[in-house]
Structure formats: structure tokens, C-alpha cells
C-alpha positions as CSV (number, residue, x, y, z in Angstrom):
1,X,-0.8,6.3,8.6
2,X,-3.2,5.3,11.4
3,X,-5.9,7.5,10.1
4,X,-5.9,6.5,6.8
5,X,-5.6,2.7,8.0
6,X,-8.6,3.6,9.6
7,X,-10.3,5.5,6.8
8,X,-9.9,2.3,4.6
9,X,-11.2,0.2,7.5
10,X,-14.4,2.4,7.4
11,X,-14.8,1.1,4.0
12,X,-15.3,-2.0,4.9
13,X,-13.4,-3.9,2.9
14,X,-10.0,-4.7,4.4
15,X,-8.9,-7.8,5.7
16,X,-10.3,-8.7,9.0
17,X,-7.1,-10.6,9.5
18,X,-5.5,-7.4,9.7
19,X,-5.6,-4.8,12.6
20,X,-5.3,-0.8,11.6
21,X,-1.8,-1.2,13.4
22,X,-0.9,-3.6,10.4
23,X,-2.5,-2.1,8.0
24,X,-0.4,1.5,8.9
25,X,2.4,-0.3,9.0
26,X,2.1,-2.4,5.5
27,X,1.5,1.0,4.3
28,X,4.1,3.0,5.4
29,X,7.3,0.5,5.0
30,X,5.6,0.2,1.2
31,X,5.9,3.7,0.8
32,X,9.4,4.7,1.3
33,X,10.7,7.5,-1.0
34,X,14.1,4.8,-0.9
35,X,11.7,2.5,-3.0
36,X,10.9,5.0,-4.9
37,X,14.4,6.1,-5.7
38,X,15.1,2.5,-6.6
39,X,12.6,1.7,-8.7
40,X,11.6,5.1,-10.9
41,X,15.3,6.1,-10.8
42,X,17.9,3.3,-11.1
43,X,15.6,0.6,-12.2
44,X,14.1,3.4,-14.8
45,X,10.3,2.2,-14.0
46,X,7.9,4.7,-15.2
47,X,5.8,6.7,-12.6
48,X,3.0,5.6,-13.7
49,X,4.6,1.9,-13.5
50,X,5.5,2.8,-10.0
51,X,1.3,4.0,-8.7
52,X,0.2,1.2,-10.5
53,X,1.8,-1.8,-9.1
54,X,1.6,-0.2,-5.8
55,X,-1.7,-0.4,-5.8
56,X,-1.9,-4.0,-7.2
57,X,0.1,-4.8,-4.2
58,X,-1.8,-2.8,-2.0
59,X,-5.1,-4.2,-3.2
60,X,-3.8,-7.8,-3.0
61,X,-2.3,-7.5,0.8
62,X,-5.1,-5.4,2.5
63,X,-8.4,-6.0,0.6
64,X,-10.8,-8.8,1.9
65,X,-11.3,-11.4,-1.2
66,X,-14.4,-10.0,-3.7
């Protein structure tokens, strides 16, 4: 995770707020198969559903404001 924290640093648009340790670690605890298994299976969310407000979230906690 502390490659591709520092992959997306490279792009320079992450919060400066945020260190790649953060960043991995935002990441990884996001991106449990546990959530997925509670979301896509017992709360019946689509997969698609699932990619797509991960990434909202994703964008919203590690992206520097436009």
C-alpha cells in the first residue's frame, strides 16, 4: 500500500495534510474484503455500487480541494 500511496503522491494531487503512511493506511483499512462481504453480500449493494462510492470516499479523504 506504500507504493501506491506513493504513486498517487507523484500525482500531485493528494492532500499535503497527509503523509504516504496515512495515505496507505486510509487505503488499506478501506479495503477490507470484510467490507466487502458486508456491503455487496448482506447489505445486497451492487458491485458497481460498491467501486463507486469507494472512490467518492477515496477522492473526498485523500485528494487536495480542485
Amino acid at each position: 500500500m506504500r507504493d501506491f500511496a506513493a504513486d498517487l503522491r507523484a500525482t500531485g494531487e493528494l492532500r499535503e495534510d497527509l503523509d504516504d503512511d496515512t495515505v496507505a493506511d486510509i487505503i488499506w483499512s478501506m479495503n477490507g474484503t470484510e467490507y466487502w462481504m458486508l456491503l455487496v453480500e448482506q447489505r445486497h449493494w451492487t458491485p458497481d455500487t460498491f467501486r463507486d462510492r469507494l472512490a467518492d470516499a477515496w477522492r473526498r479523504l485523500l485528494l487536495a480541494e480542485p
